[in-house]
C-alpha beads as a LAMMPS data file, in Angstrom:
LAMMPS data file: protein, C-alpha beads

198 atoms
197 bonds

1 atom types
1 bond types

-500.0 500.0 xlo xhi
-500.0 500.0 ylo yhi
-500.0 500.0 zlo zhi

Masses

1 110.0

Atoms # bond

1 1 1 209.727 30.767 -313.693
2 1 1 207.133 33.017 -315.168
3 1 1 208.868 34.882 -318.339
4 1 1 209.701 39.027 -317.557
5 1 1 207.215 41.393 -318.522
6 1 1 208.447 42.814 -321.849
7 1 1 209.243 39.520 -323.030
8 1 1 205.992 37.495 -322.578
9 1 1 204.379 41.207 -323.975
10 1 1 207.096 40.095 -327.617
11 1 1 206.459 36.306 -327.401
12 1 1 202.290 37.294 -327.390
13 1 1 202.990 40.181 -330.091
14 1 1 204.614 37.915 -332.433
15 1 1 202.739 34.902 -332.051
16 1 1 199.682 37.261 -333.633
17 1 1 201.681 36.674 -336.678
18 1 1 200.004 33.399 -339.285
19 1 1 201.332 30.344 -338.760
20 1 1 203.477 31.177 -335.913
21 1 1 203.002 29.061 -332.657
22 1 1 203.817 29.804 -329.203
23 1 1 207.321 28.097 -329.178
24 1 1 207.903 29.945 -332.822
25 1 1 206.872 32.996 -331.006
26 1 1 209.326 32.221 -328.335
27 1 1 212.600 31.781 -330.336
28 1 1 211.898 34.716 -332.427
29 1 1 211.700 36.980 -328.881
30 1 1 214.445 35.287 -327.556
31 1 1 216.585 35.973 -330.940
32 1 1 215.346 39.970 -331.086
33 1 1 217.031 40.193 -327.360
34 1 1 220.178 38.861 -328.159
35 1 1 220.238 40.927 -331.147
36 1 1 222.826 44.009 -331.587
37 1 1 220.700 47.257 -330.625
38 1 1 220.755 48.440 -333.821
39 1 1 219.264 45.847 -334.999
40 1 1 216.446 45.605 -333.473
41 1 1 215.986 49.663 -333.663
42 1 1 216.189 48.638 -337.661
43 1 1 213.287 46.018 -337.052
44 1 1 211.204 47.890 -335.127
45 1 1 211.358 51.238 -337.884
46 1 1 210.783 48.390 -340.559
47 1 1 207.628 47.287 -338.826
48 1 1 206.612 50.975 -338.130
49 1 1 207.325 52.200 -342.212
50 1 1 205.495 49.181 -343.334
51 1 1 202.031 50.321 -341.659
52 1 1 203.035 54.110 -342.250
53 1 1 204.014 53.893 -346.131
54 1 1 202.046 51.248 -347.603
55 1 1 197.971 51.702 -348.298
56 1 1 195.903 50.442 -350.747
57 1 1 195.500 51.511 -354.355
58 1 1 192.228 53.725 -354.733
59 1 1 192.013 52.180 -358.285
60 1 1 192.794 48.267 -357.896
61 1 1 192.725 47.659 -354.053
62 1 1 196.556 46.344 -354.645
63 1 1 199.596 47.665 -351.895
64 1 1 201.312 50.901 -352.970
65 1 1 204.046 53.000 -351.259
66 1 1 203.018 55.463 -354.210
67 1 1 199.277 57.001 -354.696
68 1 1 198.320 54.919 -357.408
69 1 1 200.320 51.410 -357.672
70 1 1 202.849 50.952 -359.957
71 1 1 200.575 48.796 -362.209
72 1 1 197.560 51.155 -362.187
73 1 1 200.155 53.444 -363.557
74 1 1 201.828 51.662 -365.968
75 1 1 200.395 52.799 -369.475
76 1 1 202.427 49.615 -371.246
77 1 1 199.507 47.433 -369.176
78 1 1 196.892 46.188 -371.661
79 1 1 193.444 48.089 -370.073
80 1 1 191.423 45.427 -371.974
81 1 1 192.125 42.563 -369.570
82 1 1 191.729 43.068 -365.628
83 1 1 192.411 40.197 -363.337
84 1 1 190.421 39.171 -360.070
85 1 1 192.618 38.602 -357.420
86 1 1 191.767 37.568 -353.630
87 1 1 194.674 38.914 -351.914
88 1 1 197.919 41.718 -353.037
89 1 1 200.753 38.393 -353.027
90 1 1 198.176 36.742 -355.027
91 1 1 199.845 39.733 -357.832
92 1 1 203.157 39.541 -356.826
93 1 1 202.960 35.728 -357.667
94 1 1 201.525 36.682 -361.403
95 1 1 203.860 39.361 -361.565
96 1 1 207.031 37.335 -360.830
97 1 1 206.205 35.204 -363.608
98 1 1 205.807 37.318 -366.404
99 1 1 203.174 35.971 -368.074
100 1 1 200.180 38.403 -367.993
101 1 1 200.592 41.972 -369.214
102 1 1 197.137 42.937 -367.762
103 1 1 195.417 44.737 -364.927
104 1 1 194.506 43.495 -361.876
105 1 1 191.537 43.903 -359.143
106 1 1 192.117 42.703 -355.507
107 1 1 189.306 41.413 -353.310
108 1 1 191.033 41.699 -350.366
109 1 1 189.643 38.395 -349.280
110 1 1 186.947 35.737 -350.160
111 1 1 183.133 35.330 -349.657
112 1 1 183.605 33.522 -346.276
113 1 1 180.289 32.663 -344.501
114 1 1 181.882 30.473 -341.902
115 1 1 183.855 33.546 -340.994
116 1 1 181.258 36.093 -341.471
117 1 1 182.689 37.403 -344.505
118 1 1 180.079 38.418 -346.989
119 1 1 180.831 40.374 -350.665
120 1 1 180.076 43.821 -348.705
121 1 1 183.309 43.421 -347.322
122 1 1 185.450 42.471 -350.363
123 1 1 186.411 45.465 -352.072
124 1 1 183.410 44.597 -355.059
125 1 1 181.850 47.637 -355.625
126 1 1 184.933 49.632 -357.231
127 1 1 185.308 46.386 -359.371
128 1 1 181.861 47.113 -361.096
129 1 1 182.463 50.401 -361.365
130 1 1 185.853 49.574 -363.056
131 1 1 184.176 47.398 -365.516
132 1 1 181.223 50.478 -366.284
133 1 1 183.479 53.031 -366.816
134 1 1 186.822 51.202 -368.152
135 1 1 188.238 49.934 -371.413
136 1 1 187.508 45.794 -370.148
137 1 1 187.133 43.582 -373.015
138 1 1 188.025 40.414 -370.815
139 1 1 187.605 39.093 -366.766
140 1 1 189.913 36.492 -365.527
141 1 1 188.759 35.189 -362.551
142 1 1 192.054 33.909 -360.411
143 1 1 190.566 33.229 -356.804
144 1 1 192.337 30.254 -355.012
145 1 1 190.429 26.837 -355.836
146 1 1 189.127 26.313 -352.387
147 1 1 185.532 26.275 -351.374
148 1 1 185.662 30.102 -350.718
149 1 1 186.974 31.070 -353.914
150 1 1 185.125 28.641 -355.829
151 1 1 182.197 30.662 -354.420
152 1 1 183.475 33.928 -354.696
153 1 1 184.612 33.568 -358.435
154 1 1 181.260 31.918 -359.286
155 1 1 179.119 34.893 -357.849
156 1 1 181.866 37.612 -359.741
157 1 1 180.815 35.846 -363.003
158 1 1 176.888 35.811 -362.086
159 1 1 177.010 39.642 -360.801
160 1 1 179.058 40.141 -364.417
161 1 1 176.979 38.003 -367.173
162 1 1 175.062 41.118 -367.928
163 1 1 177.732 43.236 -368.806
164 1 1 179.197 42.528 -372.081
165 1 1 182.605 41.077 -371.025
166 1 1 184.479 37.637 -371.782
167 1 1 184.864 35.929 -368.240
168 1 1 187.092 33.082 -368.097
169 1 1 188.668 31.320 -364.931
170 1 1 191.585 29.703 -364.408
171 1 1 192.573 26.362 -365.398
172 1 1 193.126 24.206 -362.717
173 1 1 196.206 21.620 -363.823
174 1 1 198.378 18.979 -362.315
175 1 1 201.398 19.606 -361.226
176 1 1 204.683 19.078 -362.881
177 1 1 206.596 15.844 -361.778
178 1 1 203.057 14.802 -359.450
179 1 1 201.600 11.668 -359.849
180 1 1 198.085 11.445 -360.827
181 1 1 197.160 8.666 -357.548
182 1 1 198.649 11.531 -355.335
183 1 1 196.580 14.400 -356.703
184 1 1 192.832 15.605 -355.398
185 1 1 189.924 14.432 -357.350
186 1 1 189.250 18.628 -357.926
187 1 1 192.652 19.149 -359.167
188 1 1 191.625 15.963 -361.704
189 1 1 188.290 17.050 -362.805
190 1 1 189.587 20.986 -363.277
191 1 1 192.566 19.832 -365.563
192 1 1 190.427 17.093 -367.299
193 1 1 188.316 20.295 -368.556
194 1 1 190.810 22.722 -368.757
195 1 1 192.270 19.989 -371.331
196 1 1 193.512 21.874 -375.012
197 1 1 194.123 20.509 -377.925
198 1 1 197.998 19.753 -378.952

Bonds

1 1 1 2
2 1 2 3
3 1 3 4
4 1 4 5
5 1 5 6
6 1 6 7
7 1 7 8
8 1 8 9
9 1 9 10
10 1 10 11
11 1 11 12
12 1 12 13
13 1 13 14
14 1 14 15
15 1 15 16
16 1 16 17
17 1 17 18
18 1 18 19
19 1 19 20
20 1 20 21
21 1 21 22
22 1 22 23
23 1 23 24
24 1 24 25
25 1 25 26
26 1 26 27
27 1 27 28
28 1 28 29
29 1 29 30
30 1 30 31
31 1 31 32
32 1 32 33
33 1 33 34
34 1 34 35
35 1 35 36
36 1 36 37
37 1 37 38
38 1 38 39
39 1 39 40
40 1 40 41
41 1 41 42
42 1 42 43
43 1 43 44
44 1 44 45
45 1 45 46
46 1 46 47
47 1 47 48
48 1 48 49
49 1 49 50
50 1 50 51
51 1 51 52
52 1 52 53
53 1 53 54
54 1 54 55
55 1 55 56
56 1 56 57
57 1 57 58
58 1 58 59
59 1 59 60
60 1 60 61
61 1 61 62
62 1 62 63
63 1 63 64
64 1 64 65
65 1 65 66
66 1 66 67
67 1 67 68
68 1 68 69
69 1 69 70
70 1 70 71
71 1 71 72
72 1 72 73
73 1 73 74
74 1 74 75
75 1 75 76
76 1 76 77
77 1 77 78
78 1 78 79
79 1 79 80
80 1 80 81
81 1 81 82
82 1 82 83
83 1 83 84
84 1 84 85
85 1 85 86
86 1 86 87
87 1 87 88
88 1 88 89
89 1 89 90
90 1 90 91
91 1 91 92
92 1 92 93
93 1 93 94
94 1 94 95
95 1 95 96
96 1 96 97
97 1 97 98
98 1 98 99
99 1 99 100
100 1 100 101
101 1 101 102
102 1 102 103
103 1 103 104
104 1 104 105
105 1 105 106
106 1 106 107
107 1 107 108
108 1 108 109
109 1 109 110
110 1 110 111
111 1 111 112
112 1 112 113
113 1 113 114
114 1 114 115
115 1 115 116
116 1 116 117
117 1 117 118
118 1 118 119
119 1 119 120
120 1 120 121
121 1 121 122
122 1 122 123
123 1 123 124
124 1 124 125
125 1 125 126
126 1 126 127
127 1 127 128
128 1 128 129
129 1 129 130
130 1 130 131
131 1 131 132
132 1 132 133
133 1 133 134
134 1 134 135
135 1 135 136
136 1 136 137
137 1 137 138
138 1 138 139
139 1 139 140
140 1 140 141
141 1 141 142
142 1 142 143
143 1 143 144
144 1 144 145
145 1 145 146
146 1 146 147
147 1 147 148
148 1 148 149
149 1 149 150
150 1 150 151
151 1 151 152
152 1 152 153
153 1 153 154
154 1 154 155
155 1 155 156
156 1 156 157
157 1 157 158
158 1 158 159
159 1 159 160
160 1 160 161
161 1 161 162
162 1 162 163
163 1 163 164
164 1 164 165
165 1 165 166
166 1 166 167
167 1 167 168
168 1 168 169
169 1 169 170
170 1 170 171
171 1 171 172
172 1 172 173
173 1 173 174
174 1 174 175
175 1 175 176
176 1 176 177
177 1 177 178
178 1 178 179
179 1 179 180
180 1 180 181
181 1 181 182
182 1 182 183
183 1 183 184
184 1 184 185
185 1 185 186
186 1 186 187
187 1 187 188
188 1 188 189
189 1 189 190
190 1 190 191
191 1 191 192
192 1 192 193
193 1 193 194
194 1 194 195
195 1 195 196
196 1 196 197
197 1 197 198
C-alpha cells in the first residue's frame, strides 16, 4: 500500500534532514501524526521562527536572533584574539567549555574541491578585513582535522603570513581513557608535536 499523500510529502521532508534515513524519516512522520494538535502546531512555529529569527552576524558570520551576536557584543571579549571556526556549533562547543575568552570568525564551511567548494564561498573576505581594521594580536586556527580543514586552515595561515599576527593551530591530542593501538596515526603525529613540557 502506497503511503497517503501528506505523509510520504513528511517522510521525504524530514529525511532532507543529516543523518536521517528513510526508515528514521518514517518513524519521525509517523510520531508527528499521532501527536496532540498542539503539538505539532508548536513544531511547525518552531521550525518557521528558526528560519525567520535567526541570520548571521554581519561581523563574525556566527547565528544571532539579535543584530550583532551576543559575542560580537560582548565588550568583556578580549579583541586581541579571534578564532577561525568552520561552522556556528563549532562556537557553541568552545563556548560550553569556558576556556577561551576570545572572538571568533565562522567560515561557514571548508575549502571542499570534491564538493565544489572553493574559499569564494567561505565567508573569507570579512575575515581579512577583520584582521586590517581590528585590534588582532593573535589567529587560532580551529578547523576540524580532516583533509578539508587541514587545507582550509593551511591556506588561512598562507593568505595571513604577511600581516603581522601570531597564527597558531590547534593541538591535536589523544583522547582521555583511549588507547594509543586504537588511535589514527594523525591523531599520533599531531599530539607527538603538540607535546609541552611538564
Amino acid at each position: 500500500m502506497a503511503y497517503l499523500k501528506a505523509l510520504e510529502r513528511l517522510i521525504e521532508s524530514l529525511s532532507k534532514l543529516p543523518s536521517v534515513g528513510k526508515k528514521s524519516a518514517e518513524r519521525m512522520a509517523f510520531a508527528i501524526l499521532n501527536m496532540d494538535e498542539d503539538d505539532v502546531l508548536e513544531f511547525s512555529e518552531a521550525l518557521k521562527n528558526v528560519k525567520e529569527k535567526i541570520h548571521t552576524c554581519p561581523i563574525c558570520g556566527n547565528y544571532s536572533e539579535e543584530e550583532i551576536c551576543e559575542i560580537c557584543s560582548d565588550n568583556t571579549r578580549d579583541t586581541s584574539k579571534l578564532m577561525i571556526v568552520s561552522y556556528p556549533k563549532d562556537v557553541i562547543a568552545f563556548e560550553t567549555a569556558e576556556g577561551y575568552k576570545g572572538l571568533y570568525h565562522v567560515l561557514n564551511g571548508v575549502i571542499a574541491p570534491t564538493r565544489g567548494k572553493g574559499i569564494e564561498d567561505l565567508n573569507f573576505t570579512s575575515l581579512i578585513k577583520r584582521i586590517e581594521e581590528g585590534n588582532i594580536k593573535e589567529v587560532i586556527i580551529a578547523t576540524n582535522p580532516t583533509v578539508e580543514g587541514e587545507t582550509t586552515g593551511l591556506y588561512i595561515a598562507k593568505k595571513l603570513e604577511n600581516y603581522d599576527i601570531e597564527i597558531t593551530r590547534l593541538a591535536y591530542g589523544l583522547q582521555m581513557g583511549g588507547a594509543l593501538d586504537y588511535t589514527d596515526s594523525l591523531t599520533l603525529v599531531r599530539a607527538l608535536e603538540g607535546r609541552r613540557k611538564l
